[in-house]
N, C-alpha and C positions, 0 to 999 in steps of 0.2 A: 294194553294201556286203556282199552275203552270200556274194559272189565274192572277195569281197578279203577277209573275214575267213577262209573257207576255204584260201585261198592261205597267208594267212600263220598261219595253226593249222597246218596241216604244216608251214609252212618252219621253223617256230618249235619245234612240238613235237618235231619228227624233230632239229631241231640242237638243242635241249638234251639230249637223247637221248643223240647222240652225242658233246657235249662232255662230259656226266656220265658216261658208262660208259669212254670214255677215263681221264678223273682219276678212278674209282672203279677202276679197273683196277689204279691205282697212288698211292691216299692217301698214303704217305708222300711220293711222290714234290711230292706239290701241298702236304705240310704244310710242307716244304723251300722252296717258294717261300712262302707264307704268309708262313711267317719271316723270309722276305725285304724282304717289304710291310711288316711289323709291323717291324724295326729303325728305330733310331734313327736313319737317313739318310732313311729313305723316310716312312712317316708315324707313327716315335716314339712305337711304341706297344707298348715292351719286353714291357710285363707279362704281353701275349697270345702271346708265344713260346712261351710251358711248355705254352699250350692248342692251340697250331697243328692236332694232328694229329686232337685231336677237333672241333675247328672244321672241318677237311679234311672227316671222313669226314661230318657233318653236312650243309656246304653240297653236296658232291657225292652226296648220297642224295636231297637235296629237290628237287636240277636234275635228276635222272632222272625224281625221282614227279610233280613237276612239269611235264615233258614227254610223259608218260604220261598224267595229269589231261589236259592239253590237248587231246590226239591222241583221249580216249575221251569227252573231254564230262562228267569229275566234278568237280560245285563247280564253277563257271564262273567266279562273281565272286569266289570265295578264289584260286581258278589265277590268273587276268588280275590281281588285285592282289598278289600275290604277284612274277610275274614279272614284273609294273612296278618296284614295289622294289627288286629283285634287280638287274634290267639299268642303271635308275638309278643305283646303286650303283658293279656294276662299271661304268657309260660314265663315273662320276667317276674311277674306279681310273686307268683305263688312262687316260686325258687327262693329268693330273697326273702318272702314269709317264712318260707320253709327252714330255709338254712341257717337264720339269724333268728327262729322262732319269735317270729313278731304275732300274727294272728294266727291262733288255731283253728279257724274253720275258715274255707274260705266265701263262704256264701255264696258258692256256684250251682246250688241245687236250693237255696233258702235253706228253711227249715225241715224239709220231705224228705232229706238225704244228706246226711254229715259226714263230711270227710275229713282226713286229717290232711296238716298242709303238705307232708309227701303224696299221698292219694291224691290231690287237685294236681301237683307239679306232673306227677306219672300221666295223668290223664288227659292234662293239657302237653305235653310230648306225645302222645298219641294223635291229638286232635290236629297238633301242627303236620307231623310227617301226614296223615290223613290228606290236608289243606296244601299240602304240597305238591302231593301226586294230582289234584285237582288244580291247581296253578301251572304246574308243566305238562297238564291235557286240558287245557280249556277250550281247547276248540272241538272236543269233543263233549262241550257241553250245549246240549241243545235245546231247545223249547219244545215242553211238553204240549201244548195248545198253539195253538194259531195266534196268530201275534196282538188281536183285539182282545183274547179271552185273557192271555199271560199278562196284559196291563191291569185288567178289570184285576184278577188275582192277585196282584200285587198294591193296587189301590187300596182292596178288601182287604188286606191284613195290615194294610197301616192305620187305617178307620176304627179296623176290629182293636190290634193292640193299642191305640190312644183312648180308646174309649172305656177297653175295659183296667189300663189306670187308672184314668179318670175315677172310675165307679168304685173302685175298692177302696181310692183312696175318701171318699164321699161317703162310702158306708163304712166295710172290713172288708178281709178278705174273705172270697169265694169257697175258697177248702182255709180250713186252721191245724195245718200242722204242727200247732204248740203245743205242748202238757198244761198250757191253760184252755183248754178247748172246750165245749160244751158237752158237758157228760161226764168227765173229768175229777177226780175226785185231790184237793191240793194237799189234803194230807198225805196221801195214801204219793200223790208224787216224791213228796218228800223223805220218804222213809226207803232204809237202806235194808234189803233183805238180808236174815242172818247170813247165809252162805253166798253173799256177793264178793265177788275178787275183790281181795283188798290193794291195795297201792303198791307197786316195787319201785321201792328208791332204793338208790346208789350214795352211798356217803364216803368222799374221797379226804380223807386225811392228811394232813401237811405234818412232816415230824421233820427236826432236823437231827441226824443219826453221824456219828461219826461227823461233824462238822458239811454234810454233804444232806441236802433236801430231798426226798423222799415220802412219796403219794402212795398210800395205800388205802385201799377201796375194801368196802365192808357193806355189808344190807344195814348195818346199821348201828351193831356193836362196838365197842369202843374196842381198835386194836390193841393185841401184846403185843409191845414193844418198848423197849427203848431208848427213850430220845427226849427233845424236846417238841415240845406239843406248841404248832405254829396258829393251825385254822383249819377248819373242814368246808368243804362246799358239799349242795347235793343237788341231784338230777334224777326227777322222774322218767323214769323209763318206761312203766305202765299205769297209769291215772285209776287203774281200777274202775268197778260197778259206779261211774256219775247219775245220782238220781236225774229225775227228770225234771220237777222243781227245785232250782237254786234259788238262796240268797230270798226265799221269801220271809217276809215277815210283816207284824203290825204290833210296832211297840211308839209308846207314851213319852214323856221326857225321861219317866224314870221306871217304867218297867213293861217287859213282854208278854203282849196280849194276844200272841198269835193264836197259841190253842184256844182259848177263849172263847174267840170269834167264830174262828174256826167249826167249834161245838154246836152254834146257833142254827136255830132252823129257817129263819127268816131274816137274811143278812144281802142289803143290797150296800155294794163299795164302789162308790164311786172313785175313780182313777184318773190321777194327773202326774205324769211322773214329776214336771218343773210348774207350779203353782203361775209365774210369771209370762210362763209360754201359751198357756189353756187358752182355745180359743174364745173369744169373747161372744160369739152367738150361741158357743155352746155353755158357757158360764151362767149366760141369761136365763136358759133352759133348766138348770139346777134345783130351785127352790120351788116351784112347782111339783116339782117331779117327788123332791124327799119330802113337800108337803103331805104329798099325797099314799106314798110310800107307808109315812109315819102314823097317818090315820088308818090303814090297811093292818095298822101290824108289826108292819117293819122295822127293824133297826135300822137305822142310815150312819156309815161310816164314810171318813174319807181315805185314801191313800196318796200319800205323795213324797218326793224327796226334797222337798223343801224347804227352808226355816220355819220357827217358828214367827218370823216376824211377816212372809208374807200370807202362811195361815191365817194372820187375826185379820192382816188386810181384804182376804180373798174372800173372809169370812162378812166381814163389813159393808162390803162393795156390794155384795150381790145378798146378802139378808139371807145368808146360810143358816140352819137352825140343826146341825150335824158338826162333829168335830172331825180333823184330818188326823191322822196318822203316819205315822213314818217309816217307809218302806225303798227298799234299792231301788234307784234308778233304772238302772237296765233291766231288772225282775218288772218294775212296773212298763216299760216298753215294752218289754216281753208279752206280758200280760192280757195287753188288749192295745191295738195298733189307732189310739183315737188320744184326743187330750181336751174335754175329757171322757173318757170312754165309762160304760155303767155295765158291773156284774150284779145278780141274783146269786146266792151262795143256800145250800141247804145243807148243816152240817158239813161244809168243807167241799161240797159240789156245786159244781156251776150249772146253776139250771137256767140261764140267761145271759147273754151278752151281745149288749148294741155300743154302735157308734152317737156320739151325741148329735147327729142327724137322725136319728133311726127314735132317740127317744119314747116318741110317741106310743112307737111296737112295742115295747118295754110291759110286759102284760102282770099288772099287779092283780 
């Protein structure tokens, strides 16, 4: 038993480690799925949307101290019941995901590591039976330091993980695991190489035959048979090659300017996904910045998912001299974790990107 509790205090302690400093790397990014879980399709629980992001930076600061607690031996039976609950919890999340295919990723690793929703459910059944064997030997968990040092250790990684939310959410984050990263090229995301898997779907056909209903399954051709022809359903089975860039774009009222833009060598986009959300000191900051931009050289676009009606306002308010554009929501969250956050573009590469605190860095 004191073999197998040790085994599984590292495997446990080191992987919540790393799944908490991954999603503390990029709290907004996991408050985005949160919201995900809490809508009304998944489990209809609207009201915690407004709270997501301080729910985010909470549960991924206690999966760090929490794996910290484990790996040093502080509070043994607070830790071990703690991360019972926890794992509990999420191996109901992702089963329920899983099973009723609500969210397909479950944001247990951010953006560095995707999994599908059986891959988290498999892997959170491992973490629990793990968490178990360390629940029925907890008293063979012990303190690695002497009992001054194991508190300082345990103070120090709740300092350390509030701070460094803090700081990402004030700048970006730390590593960008996105296909919008710096270096990055959004066309070349977007395109589908010739010899990529293509999709296998299932198309199940309803015929009524002989007076008696009968489902026959096809890749896709329309069955011999017959009958009467009722309905077909269909079910992805393999999603095939998914680019890395989705759902981007920058198109007009009335037409697509993605390639376009794209083309330009001196292209800075300014990004807001909700025009009404953008924060107000960083708004402020705007017109300066594509002043300056536009005397440099540069073209200044916007991006956002917005109307057109609060573009003219946002446009009025703050003495914008650049037009917005229209682009996915989620592609612009994707995008850059700031609202409003600023890219540099050369030909479709990203040779820059700040937070609208960072501004200044922004090197024309």
């Amino acid at each position: 038993m004191k073999v197998l509790v040790s085994i599984s205090r590292i495997l446990v302690g080191v992987l919540f480690i790393i799944s908490g400093l991954i999603k503390l790397n990029d709290p907004l990014g996991f408050s985005y799925k949160l919201q995900e879980y809490f809508s009304v399709d998944v489990l209809n629980l609207p009201f915690l949307e407004s709270y997501a992001l301080i729910i985010s930076v909470l549960v991924v600061v206690f999966e760090v101290v929490l794996g910290v607690f484990l790996i040093i031996g502080y509070k043994p039976k607070f830790t071990v019941w703690s991360l019972l609950l926890m794992i509990v919890f999420f191996t109901f999340l992702t089963f329920y995901s899983a099973y009723f295919d609500k969210v397909r990723d479950c944001g247990c690793f951010g953006d560095a590591l995707k999994l599908t929703p059986w891959e988290s459910f498999t892997k959170d059944v491992i973490l629990l039976v793990l968490i178990l064997i360390l629940f029925f030997g907890v008293k063979y968990i012990k303190p690695v330091f002497s009992k001054l040092t194991t508190t300082v250790f345990a103070l120090l990684s709740f300092i350390f993980s509030f701070w460094l939310g803090y700081h990402v959410l004030m700048h970006l984050p730390v590593v960008d695991f996105r296909a919008y990263k710096i270096g990055n090229n959004i066309s070349e995301g977007m395109s589908i190489p010739a010899d990529a898997p293509k999709p296998v779907v299932e198309y199940y056909w309803k015929f009524k035959i002989n007076g008696e209903e009968k489902v026959i399954t096809t890749d896709g051709s329309y069955p011999d048979v017959e009958g009467d022809y009722i309905g077909v359903e269909t079910k992805v089975i393999d999603e095939g090659y998914q680019p890395p860039v989705v759902d981007f774009s920058i198109e007009s009222d009335d037409e697509d300017l993605t390639q376009q833009f794209l083309s330009e060598e001196n292209l800075i986009i300014i990004v807001s996904y909700n025009l009404e959300k953008m924060e107000k000191a960083g708004a402020e900051k705007l017109k300066a910045m594509s002043d300056e931009a536009i005397k440099k050289g540069y073209q200044v676009i916007g991006l956002t998912a917005s109307g057109k009606e609060a573009k003219q306002q946002i446009k009025k308010k703050y003495h914008l001299n650049f037009d917005f554009y229209l682009c996915d929501e989620k592609a612009l969250k994707t995008i850059v974790r700031s609202n409003p956050g600023i890219l540099e573009l050369d030909k479709g590469t990203i040779k820059q990107k700040v937070h609208w605190n960072d501004i200044d860095d922004l090197k024309l």
